[in-house]
The first five atom37 places (N, CA, C, CB, O) and aatype in JSON, in Angstrom:
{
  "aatype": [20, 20, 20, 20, 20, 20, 20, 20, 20, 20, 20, 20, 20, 20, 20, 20, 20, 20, 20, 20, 20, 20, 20, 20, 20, 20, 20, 20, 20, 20, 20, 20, 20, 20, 20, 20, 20, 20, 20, 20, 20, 20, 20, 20, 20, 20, 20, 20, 20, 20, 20, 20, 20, 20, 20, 20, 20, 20, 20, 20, 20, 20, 20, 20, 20, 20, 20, 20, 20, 20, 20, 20, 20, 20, 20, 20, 20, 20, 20, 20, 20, 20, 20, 20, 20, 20, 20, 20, 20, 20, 20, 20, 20, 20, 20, 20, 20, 20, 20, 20, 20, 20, 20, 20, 20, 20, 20, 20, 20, 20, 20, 20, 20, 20, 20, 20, 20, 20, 20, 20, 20, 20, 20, 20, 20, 20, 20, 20, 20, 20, 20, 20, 20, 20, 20],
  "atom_mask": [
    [1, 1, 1, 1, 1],
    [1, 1, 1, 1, 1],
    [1, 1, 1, 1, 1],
    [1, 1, 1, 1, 1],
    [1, 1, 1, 1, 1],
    [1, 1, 1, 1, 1],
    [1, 1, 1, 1, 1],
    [1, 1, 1, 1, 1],
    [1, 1, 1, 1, 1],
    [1, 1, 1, 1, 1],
    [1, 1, 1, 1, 1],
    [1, 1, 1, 1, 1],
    [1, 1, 1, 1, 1],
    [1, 1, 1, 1, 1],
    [1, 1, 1, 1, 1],
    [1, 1, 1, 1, 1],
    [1, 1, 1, 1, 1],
    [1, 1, 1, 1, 1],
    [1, 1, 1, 1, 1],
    [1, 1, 1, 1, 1],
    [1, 1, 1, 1, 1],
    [1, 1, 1, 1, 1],
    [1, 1, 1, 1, 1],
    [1, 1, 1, 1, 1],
    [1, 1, 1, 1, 1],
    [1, 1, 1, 1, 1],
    [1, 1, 1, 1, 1],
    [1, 1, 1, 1, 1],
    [1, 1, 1, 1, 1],
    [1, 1, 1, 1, 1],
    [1, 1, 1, 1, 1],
    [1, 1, 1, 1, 1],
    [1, 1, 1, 1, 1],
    [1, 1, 1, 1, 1],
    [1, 1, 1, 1, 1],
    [1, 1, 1, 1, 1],
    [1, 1, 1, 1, 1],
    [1, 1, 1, 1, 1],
    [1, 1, 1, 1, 1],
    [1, 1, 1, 1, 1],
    [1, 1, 1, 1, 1],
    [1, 1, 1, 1, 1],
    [1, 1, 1, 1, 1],
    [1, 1, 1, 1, 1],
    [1, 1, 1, 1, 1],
    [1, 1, 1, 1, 1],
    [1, 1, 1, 1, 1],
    [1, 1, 1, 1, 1],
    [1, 1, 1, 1, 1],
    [1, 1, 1, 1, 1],
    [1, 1, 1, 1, 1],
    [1, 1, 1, 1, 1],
    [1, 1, 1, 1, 1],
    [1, 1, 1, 1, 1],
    [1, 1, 1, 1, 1],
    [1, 1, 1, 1, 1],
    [1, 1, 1, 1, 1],
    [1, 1, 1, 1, 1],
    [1, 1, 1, 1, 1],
    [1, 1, 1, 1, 1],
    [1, 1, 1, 1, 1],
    [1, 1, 1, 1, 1],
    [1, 1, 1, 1, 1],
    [1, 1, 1, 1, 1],
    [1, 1, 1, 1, 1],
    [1, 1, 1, 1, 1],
    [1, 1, 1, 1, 1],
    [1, 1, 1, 1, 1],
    [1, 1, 1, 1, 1],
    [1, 1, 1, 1, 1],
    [1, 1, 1, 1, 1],
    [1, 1, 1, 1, 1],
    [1, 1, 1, 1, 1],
    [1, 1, 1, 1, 1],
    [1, 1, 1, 1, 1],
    [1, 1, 1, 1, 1],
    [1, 1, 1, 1, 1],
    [1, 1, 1, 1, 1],
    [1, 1, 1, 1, 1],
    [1, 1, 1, 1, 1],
    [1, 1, 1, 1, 1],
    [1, 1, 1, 1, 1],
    [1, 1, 1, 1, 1],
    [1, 1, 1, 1, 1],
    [1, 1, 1, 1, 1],
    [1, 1, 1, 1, 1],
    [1, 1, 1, 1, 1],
    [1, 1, 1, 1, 1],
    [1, 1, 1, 1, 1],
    [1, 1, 1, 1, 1],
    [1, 1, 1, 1, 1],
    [1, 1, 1, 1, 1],
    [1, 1, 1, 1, 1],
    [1, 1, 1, 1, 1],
    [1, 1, 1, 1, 1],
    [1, 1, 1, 1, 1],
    [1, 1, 1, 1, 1],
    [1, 1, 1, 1, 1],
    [1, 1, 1, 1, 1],
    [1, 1, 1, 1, 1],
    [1, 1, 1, 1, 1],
    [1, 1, 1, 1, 1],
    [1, 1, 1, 1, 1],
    [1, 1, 1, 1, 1],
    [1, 1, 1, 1, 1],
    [1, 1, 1, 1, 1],
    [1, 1, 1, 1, 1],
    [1, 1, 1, 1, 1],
    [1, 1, 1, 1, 1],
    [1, 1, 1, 1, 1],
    [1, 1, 1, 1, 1],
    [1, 1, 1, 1, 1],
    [1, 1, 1, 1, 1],
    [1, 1, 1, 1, 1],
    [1, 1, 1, 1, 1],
    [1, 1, 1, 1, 1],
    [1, 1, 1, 1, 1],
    [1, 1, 1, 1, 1],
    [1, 1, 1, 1, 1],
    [1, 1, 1, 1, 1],
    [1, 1, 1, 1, 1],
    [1, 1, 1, 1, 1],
    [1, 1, 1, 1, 1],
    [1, 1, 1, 1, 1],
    [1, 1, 1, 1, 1],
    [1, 1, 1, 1, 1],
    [1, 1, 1, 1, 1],
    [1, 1, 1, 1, 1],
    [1, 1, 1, 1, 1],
    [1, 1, 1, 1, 1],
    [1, 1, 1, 1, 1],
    [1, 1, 1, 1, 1],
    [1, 1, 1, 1, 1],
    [1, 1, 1, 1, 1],
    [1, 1, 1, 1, 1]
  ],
  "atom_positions": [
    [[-7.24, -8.27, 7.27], [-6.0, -8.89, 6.86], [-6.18, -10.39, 6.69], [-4.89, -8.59, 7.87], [-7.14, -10.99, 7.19]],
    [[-5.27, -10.95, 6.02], [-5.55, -12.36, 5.56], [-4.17, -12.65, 6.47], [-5.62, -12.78, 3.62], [-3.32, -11.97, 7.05]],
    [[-4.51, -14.42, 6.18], [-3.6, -14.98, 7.4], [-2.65, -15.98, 6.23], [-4.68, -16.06, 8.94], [-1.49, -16.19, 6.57]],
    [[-3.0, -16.41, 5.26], [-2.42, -17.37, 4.18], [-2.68, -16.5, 2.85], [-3.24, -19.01, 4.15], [-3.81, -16.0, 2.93]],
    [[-2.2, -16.23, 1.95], [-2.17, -15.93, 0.8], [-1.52, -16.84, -0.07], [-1.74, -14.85, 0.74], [-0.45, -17.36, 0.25]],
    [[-2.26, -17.14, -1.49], [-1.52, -17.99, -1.9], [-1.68, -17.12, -3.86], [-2.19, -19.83, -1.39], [-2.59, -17.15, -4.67]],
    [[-0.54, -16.56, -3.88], [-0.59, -16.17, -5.68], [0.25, -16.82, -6.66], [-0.16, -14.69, -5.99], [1.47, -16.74, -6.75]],
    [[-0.8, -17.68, -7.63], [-0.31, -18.36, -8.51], [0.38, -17.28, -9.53], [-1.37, -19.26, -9.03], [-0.14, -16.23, -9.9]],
    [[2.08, -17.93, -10.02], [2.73, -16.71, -10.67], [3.23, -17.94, -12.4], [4.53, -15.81, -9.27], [3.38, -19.16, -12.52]],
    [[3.31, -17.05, -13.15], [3.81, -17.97, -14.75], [5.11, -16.79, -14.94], [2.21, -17.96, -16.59], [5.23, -15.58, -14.77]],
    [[5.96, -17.87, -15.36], [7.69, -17.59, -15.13], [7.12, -17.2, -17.19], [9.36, -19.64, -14.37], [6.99, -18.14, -17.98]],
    [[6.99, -16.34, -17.43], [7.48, -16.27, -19.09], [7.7, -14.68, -19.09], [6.1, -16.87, -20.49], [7.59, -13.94, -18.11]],
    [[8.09, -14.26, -20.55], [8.25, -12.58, -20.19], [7.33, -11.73, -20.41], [9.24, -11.92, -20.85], [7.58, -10.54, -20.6]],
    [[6.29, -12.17, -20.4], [5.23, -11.36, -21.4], [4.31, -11.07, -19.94], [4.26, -12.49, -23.01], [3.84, -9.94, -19.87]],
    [[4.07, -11.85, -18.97], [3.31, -11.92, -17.57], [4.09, -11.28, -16.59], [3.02, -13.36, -17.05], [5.17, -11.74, -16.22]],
    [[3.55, -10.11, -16.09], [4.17, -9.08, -14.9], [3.93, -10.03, -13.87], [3.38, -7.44, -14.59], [2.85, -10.61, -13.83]],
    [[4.93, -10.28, -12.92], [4.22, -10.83, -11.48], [3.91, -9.66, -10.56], [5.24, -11.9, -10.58], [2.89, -9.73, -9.88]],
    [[4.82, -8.43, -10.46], [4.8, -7.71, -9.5], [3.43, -6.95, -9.45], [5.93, -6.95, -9.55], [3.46, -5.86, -8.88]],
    [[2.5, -7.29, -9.85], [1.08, -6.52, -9.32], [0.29, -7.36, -8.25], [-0.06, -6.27, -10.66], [-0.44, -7.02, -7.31]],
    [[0.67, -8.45, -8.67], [0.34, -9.61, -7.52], [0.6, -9.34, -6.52], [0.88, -10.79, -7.53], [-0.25, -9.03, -5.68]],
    [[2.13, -9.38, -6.26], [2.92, -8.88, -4.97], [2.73, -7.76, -4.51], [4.18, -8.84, -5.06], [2.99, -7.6, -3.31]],
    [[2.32, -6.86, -5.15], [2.11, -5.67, -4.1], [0.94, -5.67, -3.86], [2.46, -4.31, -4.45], [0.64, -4.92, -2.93]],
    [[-0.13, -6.36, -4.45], [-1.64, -6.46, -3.89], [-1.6, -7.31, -2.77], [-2.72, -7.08, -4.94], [-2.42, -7.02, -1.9]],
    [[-0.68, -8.52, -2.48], [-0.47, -9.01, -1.61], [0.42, -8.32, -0.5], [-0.17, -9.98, -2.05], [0.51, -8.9, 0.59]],
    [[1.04, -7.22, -0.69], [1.87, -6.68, 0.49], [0.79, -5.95, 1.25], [3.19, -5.65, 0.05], [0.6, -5.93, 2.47]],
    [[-0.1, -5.15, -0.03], [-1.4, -4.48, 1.31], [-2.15, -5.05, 1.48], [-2.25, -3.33, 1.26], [-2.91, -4.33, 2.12]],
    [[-2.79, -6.35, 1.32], [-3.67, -6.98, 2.04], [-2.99, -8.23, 3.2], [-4.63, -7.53, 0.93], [-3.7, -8.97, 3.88]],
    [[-1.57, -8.21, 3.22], [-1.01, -9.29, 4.24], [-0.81, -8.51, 5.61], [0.52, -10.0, 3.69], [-0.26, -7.41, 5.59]],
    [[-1.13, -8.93, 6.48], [-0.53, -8.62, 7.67], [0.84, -9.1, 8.36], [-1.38, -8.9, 8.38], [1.27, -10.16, 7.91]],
    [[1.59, -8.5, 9.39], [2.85, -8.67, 10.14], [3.19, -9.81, 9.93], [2.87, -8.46, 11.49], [4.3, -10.07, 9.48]],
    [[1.61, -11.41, 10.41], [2.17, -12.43, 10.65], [1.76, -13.6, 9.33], [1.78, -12.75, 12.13], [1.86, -14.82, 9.3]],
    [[1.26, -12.64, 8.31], [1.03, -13.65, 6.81], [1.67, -14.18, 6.08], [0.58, -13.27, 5.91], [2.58, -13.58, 5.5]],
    [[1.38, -15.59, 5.86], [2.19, -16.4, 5.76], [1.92, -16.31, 3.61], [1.79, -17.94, 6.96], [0.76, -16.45, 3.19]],
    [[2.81, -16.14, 2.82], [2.81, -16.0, 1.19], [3.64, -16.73, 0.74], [3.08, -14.74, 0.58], [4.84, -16.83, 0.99]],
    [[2.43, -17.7, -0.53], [3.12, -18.43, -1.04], [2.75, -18.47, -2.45], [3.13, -19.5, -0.39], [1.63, -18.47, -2.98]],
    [[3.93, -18.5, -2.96], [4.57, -18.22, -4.42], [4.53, -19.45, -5.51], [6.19, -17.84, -4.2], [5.59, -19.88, -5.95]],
    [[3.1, -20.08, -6.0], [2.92, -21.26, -6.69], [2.83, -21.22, -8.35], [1.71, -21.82, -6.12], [2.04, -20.59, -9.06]],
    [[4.19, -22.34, -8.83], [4.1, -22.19, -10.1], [3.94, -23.61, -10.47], [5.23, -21.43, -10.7], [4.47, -24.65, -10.09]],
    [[2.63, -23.19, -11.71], [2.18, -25.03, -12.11], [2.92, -25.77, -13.16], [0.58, -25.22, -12.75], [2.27, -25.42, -14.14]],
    [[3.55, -26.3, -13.47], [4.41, -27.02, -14.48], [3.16, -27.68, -15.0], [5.76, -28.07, -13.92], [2.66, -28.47, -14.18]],
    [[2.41, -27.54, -16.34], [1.33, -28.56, -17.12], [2.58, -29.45, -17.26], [0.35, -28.0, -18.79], [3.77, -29.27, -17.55]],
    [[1.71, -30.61, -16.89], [1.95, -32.36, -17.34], [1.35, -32.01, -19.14], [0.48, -33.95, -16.07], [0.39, -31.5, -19.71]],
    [[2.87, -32.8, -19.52], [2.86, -33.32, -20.54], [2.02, -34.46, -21.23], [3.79, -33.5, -20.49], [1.85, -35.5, -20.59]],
    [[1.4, -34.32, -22.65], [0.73, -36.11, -22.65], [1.92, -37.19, -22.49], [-0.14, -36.6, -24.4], [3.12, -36.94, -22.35]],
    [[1.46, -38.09, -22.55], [2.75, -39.3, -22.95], [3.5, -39.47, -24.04], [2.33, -40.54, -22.98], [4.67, -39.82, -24.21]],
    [[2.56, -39.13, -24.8], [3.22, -39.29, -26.77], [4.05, -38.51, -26.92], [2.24, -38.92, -28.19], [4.97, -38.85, -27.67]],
    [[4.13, -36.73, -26.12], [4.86, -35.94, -26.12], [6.07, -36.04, -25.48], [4.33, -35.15, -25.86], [7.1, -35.63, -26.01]],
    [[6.04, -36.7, -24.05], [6.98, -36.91, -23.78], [8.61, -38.31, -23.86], [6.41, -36.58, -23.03], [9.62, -38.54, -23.19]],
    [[7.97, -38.82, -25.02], [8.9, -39.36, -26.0], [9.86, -38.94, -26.9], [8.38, -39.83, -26.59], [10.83, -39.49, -27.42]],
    [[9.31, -37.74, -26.96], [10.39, -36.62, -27.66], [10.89, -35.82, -26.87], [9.91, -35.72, -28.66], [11.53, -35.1, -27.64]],
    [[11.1, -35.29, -25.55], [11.62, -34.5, -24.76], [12.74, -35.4, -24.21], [10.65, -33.92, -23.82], [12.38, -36.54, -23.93]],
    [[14.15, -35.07, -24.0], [14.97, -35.24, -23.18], [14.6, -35.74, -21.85], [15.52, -34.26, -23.16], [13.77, -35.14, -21.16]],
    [[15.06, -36.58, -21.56], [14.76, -36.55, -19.64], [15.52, -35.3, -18.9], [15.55, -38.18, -18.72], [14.86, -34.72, -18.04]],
    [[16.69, -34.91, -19.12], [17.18, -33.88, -18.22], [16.64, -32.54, -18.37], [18.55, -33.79, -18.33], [16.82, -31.64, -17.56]],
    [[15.77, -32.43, -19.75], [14.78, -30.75, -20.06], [13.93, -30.58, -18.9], [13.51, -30.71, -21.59], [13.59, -29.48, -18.48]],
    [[13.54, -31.86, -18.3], [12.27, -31.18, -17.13], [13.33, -30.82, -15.82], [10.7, -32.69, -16.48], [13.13, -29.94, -14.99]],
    [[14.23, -31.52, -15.86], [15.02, -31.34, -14.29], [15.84, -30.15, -14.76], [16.15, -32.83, -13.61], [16.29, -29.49, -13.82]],
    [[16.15, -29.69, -16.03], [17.17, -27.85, -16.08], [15.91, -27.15, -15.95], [18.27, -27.15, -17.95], [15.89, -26.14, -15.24]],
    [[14.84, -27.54, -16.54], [13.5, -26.39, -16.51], [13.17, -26.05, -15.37], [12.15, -26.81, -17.07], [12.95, -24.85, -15.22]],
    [[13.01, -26.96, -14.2], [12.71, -27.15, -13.4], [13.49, -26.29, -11.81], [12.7, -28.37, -13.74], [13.04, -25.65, -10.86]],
    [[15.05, -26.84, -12.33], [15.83, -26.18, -11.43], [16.38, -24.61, -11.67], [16.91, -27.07, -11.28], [17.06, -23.97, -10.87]],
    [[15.81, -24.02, -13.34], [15.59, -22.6, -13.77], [15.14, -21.85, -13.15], [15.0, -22.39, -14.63], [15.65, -20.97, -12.46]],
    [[13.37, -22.3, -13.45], [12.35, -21.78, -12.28], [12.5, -21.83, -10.88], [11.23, -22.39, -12.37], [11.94, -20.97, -10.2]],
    [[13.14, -22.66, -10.38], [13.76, -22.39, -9.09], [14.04, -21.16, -9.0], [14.88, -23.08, -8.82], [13.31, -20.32, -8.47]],
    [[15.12, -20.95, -9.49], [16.32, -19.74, -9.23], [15.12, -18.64, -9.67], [18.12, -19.76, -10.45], [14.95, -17.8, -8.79]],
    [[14.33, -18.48, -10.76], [13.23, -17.3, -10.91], [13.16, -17.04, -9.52], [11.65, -17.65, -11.62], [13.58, -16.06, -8.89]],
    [[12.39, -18.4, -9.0], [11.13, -18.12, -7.78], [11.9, -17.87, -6.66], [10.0, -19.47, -7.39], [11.34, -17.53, -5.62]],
    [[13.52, -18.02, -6.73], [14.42, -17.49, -5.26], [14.2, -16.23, -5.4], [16.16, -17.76, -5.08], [13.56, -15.46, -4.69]],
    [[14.85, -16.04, -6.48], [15.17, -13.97, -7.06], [13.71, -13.52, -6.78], [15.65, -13.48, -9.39], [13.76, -12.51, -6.07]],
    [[12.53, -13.85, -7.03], [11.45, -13.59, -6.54], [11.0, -12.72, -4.6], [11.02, -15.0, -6.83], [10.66, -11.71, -3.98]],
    [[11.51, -14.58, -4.52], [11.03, -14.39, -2.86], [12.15, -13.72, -1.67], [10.67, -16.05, -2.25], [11.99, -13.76, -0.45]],
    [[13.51, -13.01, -2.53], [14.35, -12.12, -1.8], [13.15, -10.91, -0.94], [15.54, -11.35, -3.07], [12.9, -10.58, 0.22]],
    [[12.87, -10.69, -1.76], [12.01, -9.06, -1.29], [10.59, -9.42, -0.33], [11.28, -8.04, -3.07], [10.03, -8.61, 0.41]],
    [[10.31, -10.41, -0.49], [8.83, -10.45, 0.73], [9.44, -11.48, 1.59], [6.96, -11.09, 0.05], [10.15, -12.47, 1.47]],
    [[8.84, -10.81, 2.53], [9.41, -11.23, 4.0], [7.86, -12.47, 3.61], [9.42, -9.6, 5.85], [7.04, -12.56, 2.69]],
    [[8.19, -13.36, 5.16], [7.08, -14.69, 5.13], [6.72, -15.52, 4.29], [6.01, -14.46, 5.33], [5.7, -16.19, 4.45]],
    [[7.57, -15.62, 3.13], [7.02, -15.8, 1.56], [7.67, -17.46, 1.27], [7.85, -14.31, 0.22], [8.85, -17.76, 1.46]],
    [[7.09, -17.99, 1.01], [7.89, -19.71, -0.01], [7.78, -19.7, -1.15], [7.25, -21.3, 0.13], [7.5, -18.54, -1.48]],
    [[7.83, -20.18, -1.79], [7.87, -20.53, -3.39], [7.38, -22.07, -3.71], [9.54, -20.35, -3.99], [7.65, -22.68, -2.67]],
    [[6.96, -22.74, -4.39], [6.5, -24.01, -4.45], [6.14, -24.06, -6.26], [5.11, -24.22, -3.26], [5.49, -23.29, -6.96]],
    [[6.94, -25.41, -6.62], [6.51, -25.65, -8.13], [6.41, -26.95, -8.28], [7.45, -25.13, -9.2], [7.3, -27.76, -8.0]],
    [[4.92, -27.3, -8.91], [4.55, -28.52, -8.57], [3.98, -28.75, -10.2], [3.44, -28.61, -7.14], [4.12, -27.97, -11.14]],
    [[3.34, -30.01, -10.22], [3.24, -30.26, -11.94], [1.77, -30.72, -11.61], [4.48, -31.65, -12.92], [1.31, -31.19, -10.57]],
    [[0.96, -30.36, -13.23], [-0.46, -30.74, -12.79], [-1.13, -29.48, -13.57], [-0.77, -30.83, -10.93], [-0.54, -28.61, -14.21]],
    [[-2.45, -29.63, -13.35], [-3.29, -28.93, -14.35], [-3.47, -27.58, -14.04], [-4.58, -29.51, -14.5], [-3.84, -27.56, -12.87]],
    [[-3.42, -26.77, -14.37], [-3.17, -25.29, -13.2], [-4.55, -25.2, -12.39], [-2.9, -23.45, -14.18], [-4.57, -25.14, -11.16]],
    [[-5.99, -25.2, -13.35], [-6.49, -24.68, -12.49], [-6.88, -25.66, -10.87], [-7.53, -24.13, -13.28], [-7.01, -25.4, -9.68]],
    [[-6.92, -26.56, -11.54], [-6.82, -27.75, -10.53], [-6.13, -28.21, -8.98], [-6.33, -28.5, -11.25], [-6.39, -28.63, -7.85]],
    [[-5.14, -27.8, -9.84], [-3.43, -27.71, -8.9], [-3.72, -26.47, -8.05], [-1.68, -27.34, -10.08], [-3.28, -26.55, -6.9]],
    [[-4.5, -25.07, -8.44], [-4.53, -24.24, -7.48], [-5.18, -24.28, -6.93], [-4.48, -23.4, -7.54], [-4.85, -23.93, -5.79]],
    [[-6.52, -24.65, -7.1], [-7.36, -24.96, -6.28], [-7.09, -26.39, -5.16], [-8.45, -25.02, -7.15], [-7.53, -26.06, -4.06]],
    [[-6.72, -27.36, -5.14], [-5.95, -28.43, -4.16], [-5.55, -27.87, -3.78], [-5.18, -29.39, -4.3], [-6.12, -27.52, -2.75]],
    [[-4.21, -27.16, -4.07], [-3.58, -26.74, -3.21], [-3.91, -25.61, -1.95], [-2.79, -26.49, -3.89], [-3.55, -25.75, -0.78]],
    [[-4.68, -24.46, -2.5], [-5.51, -23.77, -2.0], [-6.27, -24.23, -0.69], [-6.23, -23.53, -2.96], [-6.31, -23.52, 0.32]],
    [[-6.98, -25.67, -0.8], [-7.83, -26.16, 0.22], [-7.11, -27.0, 1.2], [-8.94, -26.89, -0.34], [-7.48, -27.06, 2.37]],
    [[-5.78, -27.86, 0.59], [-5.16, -28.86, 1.4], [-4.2, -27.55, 2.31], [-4.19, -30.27, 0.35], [-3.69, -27.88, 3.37]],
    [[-4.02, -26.14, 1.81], [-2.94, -25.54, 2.47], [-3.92, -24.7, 3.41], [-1.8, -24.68, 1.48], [-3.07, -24.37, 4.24]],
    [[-5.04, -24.16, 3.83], [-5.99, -23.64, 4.74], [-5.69, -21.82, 4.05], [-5.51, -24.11, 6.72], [-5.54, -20.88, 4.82]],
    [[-5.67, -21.68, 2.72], [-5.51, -20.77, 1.69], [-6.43, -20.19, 2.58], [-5.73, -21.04, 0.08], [-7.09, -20.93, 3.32]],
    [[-6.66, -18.23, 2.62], [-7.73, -17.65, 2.74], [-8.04, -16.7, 1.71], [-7.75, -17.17, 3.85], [-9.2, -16.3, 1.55]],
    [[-6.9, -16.26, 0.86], [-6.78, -15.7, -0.6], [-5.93, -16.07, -1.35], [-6.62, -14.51, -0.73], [-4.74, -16.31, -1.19]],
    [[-6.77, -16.12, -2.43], [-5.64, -16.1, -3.73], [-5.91, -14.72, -4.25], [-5.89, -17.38, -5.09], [-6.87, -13.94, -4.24]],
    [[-4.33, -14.72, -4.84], [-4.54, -13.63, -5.89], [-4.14, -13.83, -7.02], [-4.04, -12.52, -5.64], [-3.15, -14.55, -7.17]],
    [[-4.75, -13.28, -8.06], [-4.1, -14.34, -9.22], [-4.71, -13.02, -10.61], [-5.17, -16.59, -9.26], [-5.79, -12.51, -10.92]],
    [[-3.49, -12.95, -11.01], [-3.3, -12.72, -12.74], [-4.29, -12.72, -13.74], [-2.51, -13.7, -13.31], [-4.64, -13.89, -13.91]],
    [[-4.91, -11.96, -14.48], [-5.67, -12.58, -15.57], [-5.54, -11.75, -16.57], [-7.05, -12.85, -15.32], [-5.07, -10.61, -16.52]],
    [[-6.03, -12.41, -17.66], [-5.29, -11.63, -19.24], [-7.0, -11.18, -19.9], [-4.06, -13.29, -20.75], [-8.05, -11.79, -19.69]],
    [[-6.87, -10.4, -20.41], [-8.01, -9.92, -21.48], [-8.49, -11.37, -21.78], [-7.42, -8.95, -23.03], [-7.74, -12.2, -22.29]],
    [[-9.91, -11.65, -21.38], [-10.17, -12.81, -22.29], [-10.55, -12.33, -24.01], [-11.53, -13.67, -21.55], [-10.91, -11.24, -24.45]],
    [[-10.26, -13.8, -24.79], [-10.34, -14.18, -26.32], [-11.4, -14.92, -26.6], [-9.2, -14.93, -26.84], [-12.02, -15.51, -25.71]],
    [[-11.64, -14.96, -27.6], [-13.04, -15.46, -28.04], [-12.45, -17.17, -27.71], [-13.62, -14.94, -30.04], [-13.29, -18.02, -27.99]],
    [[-11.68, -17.48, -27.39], [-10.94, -18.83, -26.95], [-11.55, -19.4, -25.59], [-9.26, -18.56, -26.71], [-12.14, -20.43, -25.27]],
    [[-11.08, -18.11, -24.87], [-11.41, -18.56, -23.33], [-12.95, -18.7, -23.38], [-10.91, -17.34, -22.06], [-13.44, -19.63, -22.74]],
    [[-13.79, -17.83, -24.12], [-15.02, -18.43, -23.78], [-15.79, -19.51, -24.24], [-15.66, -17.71, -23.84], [-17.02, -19.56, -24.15]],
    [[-14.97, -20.52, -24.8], [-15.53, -21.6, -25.07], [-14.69, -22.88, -23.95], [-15.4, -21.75, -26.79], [-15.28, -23.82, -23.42]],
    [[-12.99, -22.53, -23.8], [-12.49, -22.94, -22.83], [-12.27, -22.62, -21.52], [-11.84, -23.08, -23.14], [-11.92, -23.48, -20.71]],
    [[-12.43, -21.52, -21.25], [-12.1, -21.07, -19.97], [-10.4, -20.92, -19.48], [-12.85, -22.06, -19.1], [-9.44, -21.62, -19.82]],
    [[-10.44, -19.8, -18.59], [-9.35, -19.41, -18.21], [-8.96, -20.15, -16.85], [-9.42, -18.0, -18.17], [-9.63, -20.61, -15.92]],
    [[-7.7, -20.09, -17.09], [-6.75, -20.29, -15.63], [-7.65, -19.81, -14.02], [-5.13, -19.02, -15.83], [-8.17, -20.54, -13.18]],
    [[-7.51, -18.11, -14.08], [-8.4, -17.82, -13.35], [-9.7, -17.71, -13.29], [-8.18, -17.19, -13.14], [-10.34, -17.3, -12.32]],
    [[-10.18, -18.14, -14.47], [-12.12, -18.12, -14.42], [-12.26, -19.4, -13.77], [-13.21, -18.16, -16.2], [-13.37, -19.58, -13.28]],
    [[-11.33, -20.45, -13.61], [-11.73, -21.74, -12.7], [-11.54, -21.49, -11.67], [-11.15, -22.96, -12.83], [-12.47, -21.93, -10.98]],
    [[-10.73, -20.94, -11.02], [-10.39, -20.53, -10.02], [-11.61, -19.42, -9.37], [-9.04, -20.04, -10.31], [-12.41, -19.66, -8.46]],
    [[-11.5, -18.56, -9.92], [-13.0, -18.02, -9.27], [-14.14, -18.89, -8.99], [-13.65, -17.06, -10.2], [-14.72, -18.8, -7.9]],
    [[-14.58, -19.87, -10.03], [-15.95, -20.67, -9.68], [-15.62, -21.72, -9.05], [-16.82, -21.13, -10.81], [-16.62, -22.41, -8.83]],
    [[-14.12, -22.43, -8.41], [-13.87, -23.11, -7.79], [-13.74, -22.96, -6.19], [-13.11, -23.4, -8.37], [-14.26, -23.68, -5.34]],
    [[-12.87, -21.79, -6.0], [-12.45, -21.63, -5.16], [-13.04, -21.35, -4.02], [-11.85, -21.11, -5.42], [-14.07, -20.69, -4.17]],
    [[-12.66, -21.72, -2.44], [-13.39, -21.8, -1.49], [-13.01, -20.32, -0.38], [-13.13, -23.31, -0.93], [-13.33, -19.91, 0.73]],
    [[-12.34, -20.0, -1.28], [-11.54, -18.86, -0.19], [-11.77, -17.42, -0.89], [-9.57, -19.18, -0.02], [-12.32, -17.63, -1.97]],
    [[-11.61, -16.41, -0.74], [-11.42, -15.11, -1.12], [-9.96, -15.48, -2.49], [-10.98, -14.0, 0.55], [-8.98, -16.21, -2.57]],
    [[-10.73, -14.34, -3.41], [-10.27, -14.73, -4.92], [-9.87, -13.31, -5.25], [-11.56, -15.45, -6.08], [-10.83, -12.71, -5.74]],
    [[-9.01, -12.7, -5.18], [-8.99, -11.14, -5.97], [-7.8, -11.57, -7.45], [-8.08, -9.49, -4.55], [-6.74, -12.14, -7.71]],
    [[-9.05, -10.75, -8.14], [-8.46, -11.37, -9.64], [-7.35, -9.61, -9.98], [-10.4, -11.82, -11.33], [-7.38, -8.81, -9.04]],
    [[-6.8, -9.33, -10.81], [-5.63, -8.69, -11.39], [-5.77, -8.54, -12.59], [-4.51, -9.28, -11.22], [-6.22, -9.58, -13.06]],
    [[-5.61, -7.66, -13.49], [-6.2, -7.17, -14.58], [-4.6, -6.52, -15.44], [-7.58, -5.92, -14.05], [-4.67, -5.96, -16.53]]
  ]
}
């Protein structure tokens, strides 16, 4: 059993979260502590000359309410949405929080990802903790 779990989740409709969560219900134990991290990408600057100032604070306080309706059903669970580069952001966070798994999402790679790389392919070659990837 793991003692920290940490599964990075993307609020759009096309990405299931619930395979995450139940991979995390059988590998958590009584006293595991799950947390529910969504990365907001930083904008460039040039871009954000054209955005509203109040679009990031309704976007922001949206995904909230996702990640409440979320964390009704798992007991021990937080939610956290922070801004920053994803794979980056999960991995920090991962090491500054004493993470012992992630679990994390991944899509069919595209002839794209293999010149850029995926969300979770950094995360695998980054990460310091137990990594179960999701298919």
């Amino acid at each position: 059993m793991y003692n920290n779990i940490l599964i990075p989740i993307v609020f759009d409709h096309e990405r299931d979260n619930s395979k995450g969560l139940q991979c995390a219900g059988i590998l958590a134990g009584p006293d595991t502590e799950i947390t529910l991290l969504h990365v907001i990408e930083k904008l460039p600057a040039y871009a954000m000359a054209y955005i509203p100032e109040d679009t990031s604070k309704n976007l922001k306080s949206e995904l909230q309410a996702e990640m409440s309706s979320l964390l009704q059903d798992i007991p021990n669970a937080k939610g956290k949405i922070i801004s920053g580069h994803a794979g980056r952001t999960i991995i920090d966070y991962a090491n500054e929080n004493a993470v012992d798994l992630i679990i994390i999402k991944s899509h069919r790679p595209g002839l794209q990802d293999y010149f850029l790389g995926s969300t979770a392919g950094y995360v695998v070659r980054h990460a310091k903790c137990a990594v179960h990837v999701i298919r």
